[in-house]
Every structure is written in structure tokens, then in C-alpha cells.
DRENKOLKOL-133299 format. One line per 2 residues: number of its first residue (from 1); their letters; for each residue x, y, z of C-alpha. Coordinates in pm, whole numbers, plus 50000, padded with zeros to 5 digits. Each point is the difference from the previous one (the first is absolute). Layout:
NUM> A> X Y Z ~ ...
This chain:
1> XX> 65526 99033 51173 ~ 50234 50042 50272
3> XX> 50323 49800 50020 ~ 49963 49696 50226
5> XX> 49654 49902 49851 ~ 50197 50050 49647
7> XX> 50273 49797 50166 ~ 49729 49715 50133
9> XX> 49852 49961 49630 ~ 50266 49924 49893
11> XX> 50162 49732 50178 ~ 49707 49834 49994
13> XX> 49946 50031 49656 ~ 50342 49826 49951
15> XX> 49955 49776 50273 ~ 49707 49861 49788
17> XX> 50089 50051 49672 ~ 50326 49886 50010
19> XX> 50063 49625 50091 ~ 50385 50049 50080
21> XX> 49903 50271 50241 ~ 49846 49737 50171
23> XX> 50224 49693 49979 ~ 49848 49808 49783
25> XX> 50116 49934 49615 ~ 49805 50196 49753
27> XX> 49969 49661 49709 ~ 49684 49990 49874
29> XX> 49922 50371 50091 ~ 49832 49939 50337
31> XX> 50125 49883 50366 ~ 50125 49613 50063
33> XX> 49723 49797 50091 ~ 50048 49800 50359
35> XX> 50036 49646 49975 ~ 49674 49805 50012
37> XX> 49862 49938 50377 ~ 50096 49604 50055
39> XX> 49607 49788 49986 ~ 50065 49634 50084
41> XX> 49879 49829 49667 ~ 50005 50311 49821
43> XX> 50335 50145 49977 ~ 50170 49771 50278
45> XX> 50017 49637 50058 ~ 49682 49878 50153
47> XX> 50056 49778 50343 ~ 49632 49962 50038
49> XX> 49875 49818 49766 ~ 49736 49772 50085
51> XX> 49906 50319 50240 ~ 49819 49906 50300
53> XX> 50193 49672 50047 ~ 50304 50176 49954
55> XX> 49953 50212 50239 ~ 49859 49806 50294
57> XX> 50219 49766 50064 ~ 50183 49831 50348
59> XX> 50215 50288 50142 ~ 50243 49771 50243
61> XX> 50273 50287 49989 ~ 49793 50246 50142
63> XX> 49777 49753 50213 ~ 49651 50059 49797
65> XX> 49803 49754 49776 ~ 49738 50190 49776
67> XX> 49906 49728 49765 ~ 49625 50084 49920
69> XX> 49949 49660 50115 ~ 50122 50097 50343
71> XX> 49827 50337 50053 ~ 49694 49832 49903
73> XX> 50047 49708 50244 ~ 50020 50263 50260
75> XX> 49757 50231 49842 ~ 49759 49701 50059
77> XX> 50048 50047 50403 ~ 50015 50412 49965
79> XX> 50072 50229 49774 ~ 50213 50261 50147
81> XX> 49787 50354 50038 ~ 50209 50228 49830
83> XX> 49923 49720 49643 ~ 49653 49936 50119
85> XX> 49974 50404 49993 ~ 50085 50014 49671
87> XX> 49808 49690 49828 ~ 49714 50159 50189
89> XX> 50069 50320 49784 ~ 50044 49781 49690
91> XX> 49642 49845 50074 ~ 49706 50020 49741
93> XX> 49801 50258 50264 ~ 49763 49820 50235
95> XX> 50246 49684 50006 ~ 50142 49937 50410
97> XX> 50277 49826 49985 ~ 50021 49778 50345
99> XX> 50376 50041 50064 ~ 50141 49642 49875
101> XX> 50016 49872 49670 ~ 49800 49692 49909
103> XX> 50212 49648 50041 ~ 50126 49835 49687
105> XX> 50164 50292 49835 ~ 50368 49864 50104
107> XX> 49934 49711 49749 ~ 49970 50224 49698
109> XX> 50254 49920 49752 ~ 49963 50288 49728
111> XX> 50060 50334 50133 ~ 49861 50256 49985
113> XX> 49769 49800 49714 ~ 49856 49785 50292
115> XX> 49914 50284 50218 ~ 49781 50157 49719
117> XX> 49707 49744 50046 ~ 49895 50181 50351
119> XX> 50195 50383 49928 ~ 49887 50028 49619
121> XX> 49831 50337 49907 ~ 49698 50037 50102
123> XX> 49973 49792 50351 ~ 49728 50004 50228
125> XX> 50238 49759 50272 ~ 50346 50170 49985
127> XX> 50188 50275 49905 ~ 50121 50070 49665
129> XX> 50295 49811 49911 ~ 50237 50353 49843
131> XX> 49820 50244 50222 ~ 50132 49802 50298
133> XX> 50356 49935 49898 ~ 50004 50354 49886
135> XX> 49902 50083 50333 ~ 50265 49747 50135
137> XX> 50271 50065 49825 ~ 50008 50358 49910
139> XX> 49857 50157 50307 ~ 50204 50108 50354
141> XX> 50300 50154 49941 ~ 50353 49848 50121
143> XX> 49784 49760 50204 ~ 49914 49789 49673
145> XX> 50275 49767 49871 ~ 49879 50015 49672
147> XX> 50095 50388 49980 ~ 50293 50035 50206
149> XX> 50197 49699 49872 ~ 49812 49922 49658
151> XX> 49906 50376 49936 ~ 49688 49942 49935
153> XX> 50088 49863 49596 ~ 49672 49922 49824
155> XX> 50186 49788 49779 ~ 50084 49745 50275
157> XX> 49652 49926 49995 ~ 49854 50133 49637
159> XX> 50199 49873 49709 ~ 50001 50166 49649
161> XX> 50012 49821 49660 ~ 50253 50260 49842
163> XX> 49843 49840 49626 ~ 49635 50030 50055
165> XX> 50015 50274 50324 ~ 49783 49754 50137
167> XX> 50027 49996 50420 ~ 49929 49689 50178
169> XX> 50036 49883 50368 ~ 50194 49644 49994
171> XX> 49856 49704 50227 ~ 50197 49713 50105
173> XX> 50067 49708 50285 ~ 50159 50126 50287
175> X> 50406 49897 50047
């Protein structure tokens, strides 16, 4: 074997092998685990917790009100393409969606419960209920609030009963 593959074995070997070659303290006979990732509900305090309502809320500081009940008042006029483009993709197939939302949704008062009566699985009148907020909220990039400045946490939305490991989606009255 000639020297500088001899010489490349072993570093590596001790570079694996041997935990203070590496930085990290040898207790316990293997490397230091990382610290665990930060999950809002999980393993950090939860700010969501009512979920959709805690979320969508009157934005005066940064001029924007996206209270479900206002996006659907407006959805009820015209429902921007770039959404309508993706409930359409949500759609149970052979289901045309017209391009505004039907009148009366502003007055429900348990969401996202409320919304299930037309978006429950399976729907032959609108889209899915989770394949379209999947759609909305974890699809385009740095364009979509919900990843850029709530990186795209399933928890906000999905909430886990750290007893039972039961997940549930919380529904409440808008603030």
C-alpha cells in the first residue's frame, strides 16, 4: 500500500473512530447528539393554537386583513387566479370551479370545522378541504407567507396529543 493512501486510512479512521478527533466529547462512547430541531407545540411554545384563527387574523401593521372571513367576502366577488389554480387542482376530477366562492361563507363561525360541510372528503362541489390548504400553504417558494415567514411548520396547523400521539386540526371563532 503506498504511503499517502496508508496516510488517508488513517486519518479517517481516527477522524471516525475517535470523537475528540472530531470535537465532540466521547461520554457515552459515540458523538454528541444536536439539540432537538425547535416544533411549535412539540419542543417549543406553541403561538398557534386554535390554528387557523390564529393565524388569519387583522394585519394593521403591515396593511393586510386575512381573516378567513375577509378572503371569503372577497372570494365571493373573485377568487384571485393564482388560488383558483390551485383549488382547481385540489378538485374531486370533473368538478369546474367558476372562479368565486359561494356567498355566506364569511358568516361561518367555526373554522376550519365550518368549512368541512362543502370541502369534506369526498366532494362532488368543491375541492378537498387539506388537499387545498396543502396546496395553499405549502406550495410557491418565497412567494408564500406561510413558508417564508412561518416556514412552512405543520404544527401551526396540525396539533399532536404528546399522551395519546393523537393529531388533530383545532377549529374555533375567528378573533
Amino acid at each position: 500500500m503506498n504511503r499517502g493512501v496508508l496516510y488517508a486510512v488513517l486519518v479517517s479512521a481516527m477522524l471516525f473512530l475517535v470523537p475528540e478527533a472530531r470535537g465532540q466529547a466521547s461520554e457515552g462512547g459515540g458523538p454528541q447528539m444536536p439539540p432537538a430541531r425547535q416544533i411549535p407545540g412539540i419542543t417549543a411554545e406553541d403561538m398557534f393554537p386554535r390554528g387557523c384563527v390564529d393565524c388569519h387574523v387583522n394585519r394593521p401593521d403591515i396593511g393586510r386583513d386575512v381573516r378567513l372571513s375577509t378572503i371569503m367576502r372577497e372570494w365571493s366577488k373573485e377568487v384571485e387566479p393564482k388560488f383558483l389554480e390551485k383549488a382547481q387542482a385540489a378538485a374531486t376530477e370533473g368538478v369546474k370551479l367558476v372562479g368565486k366562492h359561494p356567498a355566506g361563507a364569511e358568516k361561518i363561525t367555526d373554522i376550519p370545522a365550518g368549512c368541512l360541510t362543502c370541502h369534506g372528503m369526498p366532494s362532488q362541489t368543491a375541492p378537498s378541504f387539506s388537499r387545498m390548504m396543502h396546496l395553499y400553504h405549502l406550495t410557491g417558494g418565497d412567494e408564500n407567507p406561510y413558508l417564508s415567514v412561518f416556514q412552512g411548520e405543520c404544527t401551526n396547523c396540525h396539533k399532536l396529543n404528546k399522551t395519546t400521539g393523537v393529531w388533530t386540526i383545532p377549529s374555533a371563532p375567528e378573533q
